[in-house]
C-alpha positions in Angstrom: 77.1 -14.4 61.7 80.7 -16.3 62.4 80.7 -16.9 66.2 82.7 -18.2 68.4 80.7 -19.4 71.5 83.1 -19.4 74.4 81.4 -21.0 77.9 81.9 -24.0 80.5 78.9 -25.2 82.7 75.0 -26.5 82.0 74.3 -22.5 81.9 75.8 -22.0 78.8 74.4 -24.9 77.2 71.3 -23.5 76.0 73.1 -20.3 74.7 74.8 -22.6 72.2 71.7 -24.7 71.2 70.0 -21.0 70.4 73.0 -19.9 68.7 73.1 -23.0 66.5 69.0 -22.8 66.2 69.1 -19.5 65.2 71.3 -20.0 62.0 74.9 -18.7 62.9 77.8 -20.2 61.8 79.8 -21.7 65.2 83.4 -20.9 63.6 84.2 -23.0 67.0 83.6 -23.7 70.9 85.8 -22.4 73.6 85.2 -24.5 77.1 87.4 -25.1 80.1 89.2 -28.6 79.8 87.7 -31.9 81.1 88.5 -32.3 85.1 88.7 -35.6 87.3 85.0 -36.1 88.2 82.9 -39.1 89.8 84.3 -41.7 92.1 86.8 -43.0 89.6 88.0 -39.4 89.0 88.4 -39.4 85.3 88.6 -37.0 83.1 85.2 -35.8 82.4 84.2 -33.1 79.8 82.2 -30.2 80.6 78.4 -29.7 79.9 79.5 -27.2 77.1 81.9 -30.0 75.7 79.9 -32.5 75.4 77.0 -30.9 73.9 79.3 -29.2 71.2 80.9 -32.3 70.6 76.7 -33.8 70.0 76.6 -30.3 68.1 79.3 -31.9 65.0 81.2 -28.7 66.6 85.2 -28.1 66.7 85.9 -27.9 70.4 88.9 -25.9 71.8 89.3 -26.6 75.9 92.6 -24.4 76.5 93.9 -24.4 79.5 95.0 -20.5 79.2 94.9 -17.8 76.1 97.7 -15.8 77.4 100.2 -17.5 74.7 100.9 -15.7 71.6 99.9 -19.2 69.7 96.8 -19.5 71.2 95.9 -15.9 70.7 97.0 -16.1 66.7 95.1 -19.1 66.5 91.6 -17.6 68.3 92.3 -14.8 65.5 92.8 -16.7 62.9 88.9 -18.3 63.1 88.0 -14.8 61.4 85.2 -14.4 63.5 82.4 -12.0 63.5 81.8 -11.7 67.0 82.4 -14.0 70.3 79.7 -14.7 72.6 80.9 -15.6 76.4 78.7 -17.2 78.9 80.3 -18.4 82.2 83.4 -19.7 80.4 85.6 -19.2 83.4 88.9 -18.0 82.2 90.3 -14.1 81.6 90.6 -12.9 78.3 93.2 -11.0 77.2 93.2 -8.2 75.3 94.7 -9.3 71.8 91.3 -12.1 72.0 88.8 -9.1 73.0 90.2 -7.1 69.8 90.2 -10.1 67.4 86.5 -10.4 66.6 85.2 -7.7 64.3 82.5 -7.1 66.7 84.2 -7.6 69.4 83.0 -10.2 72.5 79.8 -9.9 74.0 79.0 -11.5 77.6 75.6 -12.6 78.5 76.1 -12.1 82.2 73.4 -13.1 84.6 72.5 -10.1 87.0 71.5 -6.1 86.3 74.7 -4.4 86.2 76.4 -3.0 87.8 75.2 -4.6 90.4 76.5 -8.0 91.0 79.3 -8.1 88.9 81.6 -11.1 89.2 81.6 -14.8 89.7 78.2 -16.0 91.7 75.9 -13.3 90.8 72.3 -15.6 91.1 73.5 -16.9 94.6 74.3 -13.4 95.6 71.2 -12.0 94.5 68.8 -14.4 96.5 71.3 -14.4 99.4 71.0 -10.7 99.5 67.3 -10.5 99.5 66.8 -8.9 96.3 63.9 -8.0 94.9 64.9 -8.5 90.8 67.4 -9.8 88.9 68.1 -10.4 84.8 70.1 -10.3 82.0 72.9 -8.0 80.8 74.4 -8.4 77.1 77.1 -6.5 77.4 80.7 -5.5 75.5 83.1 -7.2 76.9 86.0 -4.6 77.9 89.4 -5.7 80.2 87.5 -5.0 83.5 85.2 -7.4 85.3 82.0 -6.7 83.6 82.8 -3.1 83.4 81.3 -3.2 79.5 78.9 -1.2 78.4 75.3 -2.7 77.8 73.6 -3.7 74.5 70.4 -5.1 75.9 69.3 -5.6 79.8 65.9 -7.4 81.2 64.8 -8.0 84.2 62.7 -10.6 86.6 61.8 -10.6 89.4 62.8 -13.4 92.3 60.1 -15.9 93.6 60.3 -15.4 97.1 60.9 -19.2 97.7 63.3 -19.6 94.6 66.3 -21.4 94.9 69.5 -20.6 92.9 68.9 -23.9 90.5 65.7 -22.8 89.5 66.2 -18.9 88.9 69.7 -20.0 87.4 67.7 -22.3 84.6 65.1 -19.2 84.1 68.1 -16.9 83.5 69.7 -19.2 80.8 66.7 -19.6 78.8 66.6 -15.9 79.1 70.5 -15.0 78.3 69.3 -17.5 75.5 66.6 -15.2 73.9 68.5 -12.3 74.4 71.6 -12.9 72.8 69.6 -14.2 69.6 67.8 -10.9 69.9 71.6 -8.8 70.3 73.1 -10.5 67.5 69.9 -9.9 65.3 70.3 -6.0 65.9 73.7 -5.4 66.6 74.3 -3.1 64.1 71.5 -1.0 65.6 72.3 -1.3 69.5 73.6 1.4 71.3 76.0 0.4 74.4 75.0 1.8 77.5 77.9 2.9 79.8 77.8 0.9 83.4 76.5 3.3 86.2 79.4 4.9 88.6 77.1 4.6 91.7 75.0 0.8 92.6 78.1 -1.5 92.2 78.8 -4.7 93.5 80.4 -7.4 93.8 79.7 -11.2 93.7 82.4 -13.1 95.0 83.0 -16.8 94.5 80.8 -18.3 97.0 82.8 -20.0 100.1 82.2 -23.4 101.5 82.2 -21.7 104.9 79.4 -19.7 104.5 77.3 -23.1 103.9 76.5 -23.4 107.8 73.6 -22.7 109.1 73.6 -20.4 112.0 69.9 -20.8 113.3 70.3 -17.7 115.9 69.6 -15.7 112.6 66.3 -14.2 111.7 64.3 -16.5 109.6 64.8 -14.4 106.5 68.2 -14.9 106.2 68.2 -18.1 107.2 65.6 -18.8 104.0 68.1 -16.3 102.0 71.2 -18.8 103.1 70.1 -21.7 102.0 67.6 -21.2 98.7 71.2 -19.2 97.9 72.7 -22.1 97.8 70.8 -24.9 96.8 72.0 -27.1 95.2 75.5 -25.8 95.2 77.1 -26.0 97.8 74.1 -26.5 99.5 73.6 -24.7 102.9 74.2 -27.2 106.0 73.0 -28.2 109.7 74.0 -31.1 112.1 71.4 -33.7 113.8 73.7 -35.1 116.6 76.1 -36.9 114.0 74.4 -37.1 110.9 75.1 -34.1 108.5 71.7 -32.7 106.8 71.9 -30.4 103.6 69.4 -28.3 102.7 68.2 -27.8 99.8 64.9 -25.8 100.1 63.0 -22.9 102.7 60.2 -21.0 103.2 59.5 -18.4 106.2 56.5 -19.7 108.6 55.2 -18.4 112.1 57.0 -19.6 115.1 58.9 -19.1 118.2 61.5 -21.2 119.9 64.6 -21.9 120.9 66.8 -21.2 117.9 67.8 -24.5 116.0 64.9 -26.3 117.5 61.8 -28.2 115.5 59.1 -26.7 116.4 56.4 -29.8 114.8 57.5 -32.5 112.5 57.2 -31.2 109.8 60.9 -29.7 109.7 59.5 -26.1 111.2 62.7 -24.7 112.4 63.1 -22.0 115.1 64.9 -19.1 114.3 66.4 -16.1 116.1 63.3 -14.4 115.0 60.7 -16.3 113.5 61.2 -19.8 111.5 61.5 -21.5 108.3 60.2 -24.9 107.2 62.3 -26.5 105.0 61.1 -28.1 102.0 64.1 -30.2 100.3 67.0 -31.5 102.1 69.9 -34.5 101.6 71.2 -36.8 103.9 74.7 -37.7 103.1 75.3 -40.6 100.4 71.3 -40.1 99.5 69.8 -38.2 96.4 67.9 -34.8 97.1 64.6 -35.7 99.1 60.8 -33.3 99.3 60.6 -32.7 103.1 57.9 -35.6 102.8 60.2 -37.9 101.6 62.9 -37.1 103.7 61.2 -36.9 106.6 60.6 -40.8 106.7 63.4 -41.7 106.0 65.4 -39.3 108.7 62.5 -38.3 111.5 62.8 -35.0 113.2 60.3 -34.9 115.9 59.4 -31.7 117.9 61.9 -30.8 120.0 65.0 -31.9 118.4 67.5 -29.1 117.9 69.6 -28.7 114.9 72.9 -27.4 115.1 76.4 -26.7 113.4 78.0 -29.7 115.2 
């Protein structure tokens, strides 16, 4: 088929490779346009440009498609179908319509639950049981479509966000291949009334650790959002983000190490956690970061 492949971050950068594996014709690449980046605060391209550009691909990083141009010249690629992956900007109608298929998003979560923009943090943060993969018909609503092709998986209990977010790409990978391959056969699914949700942008605020929480949540909170933006405590001055968690057995004052092995006291219960970052250092195992950063029994953790 003629695709255009329209997506932004590392999560949509398999999608392409399986697109271009599979045989179809990339008519061109949609991506959001390179941002300052890195100390020096260039101009960087995104993962999705860079690899299209590896690809031999024509890359288009507009900063809108609300202008008549823009839309005549989406159109004008005579596309069979768009596939959208975390691109990051709204479509409007006249580029939903232009595709003779239509646009089809792989979105990462079982609609309708989770619809919106941080559905894998959301998910884990949430305590949820499963999550997967939607291919779904891209409509004028926030991924109100109707749904080709939905599969699910089921959450590690110690999974962080990075790791179910790479198993979900490879999946929205598969299944998109898979979509395209029978699309003619496919019959969209109308989205539930009842079970929706919503997965706001995640907030920099909720990235403190509140240790008079029950351990679950506390795990939740920070496997949520490792590695971005990375849930966070204090040890007197020095700012620790953490990057990994696992419930343990345990009683103490909440905030408190209860060994050193980074067993931390809970409001119920406690977690040990089993990745963390001191600022200006690269990710650590507790191992690691533990001799580099000591946190003997006793010392209690806090927001500062």
């Amino acid at each position: 088929m003629r695709v255009i492949f329209m997506g932004t971050p590392d999560f949509s950068v398999p999608v392409l490779d399986a697109l271009v594996e599979a045989g179809h014709e990339i008519a061109a690449v949609y991506c959001q346009p390179p941002r300052p980046a890195g100390r020096g605060k260039k101009d960087r391209p995104t993962p999705v440009h860079a690899r299209a550009e590896a690809l031999g691909l024509e890359v288009r990083p507009p900063k809108s498609l609300k202008s008549d141009d823009e839309q005549a010249r989406f159109a004008a690629l005579n596309a069979d179908v768009a596939v959208v992956v975390a691109y990051g900007l709204i479509l409007p109608q006249p580029v939903l319509d232009a595709p003779s298929h239509g646009c089809l998003n792989i979105h990462a979560s079982l609609l309708p639950r989770w619809r919106g923009a941080a559905p894998i943090h959301r998910a884990i943060m949430a305590g949820d049981a499963e999550t997967g993969i939607c291919i779904m018909q891209m409509e004028a609503g926030l991924d109100t479509g109707p749904v080709l092709l939905r599969e699910a998986t089921e959450i590690g209990r110690d999974e962080t966000t990075g790791a179910l977010h790479d198993r979900l790409s490879a999946m929205g990978a598969r299944l998109i291949v898979e979509a395209l391959a029978r699309l003619d056969t496919l019959s969209p699914e109308p989205q539930p009334e009842e079970g929706v949700t919503y997965a706001s942008k995640i907030d920099k605020a909720e990235a403190a650790v509140d240790w008079s929480r029950p351990a679950e949540e506390v795990s939740r909170q920070i496997r949520g959002l490792a590695p971005f933006p990375g849930a966070w405590t204090m040890r007197e001055e020095d700012r620790i983000k953490l990057l990994g968690a696992r419930v343990v057995e345990g009683t103490g004052t909440p905030g408190e190490a209860l060994d050193d092995a980074f067993v931390i006291a809970c409001g119920s219960g406690a977690v040990q956690v089993t990745r963390a970052q001191r600022a200006g250092r690269g990710a650590q195992d507790a191992d690691s970061f533990l001799r580099g950063m000591a946190i003997p029994r006793g010392t209690v953790l806090g927001a500062g």
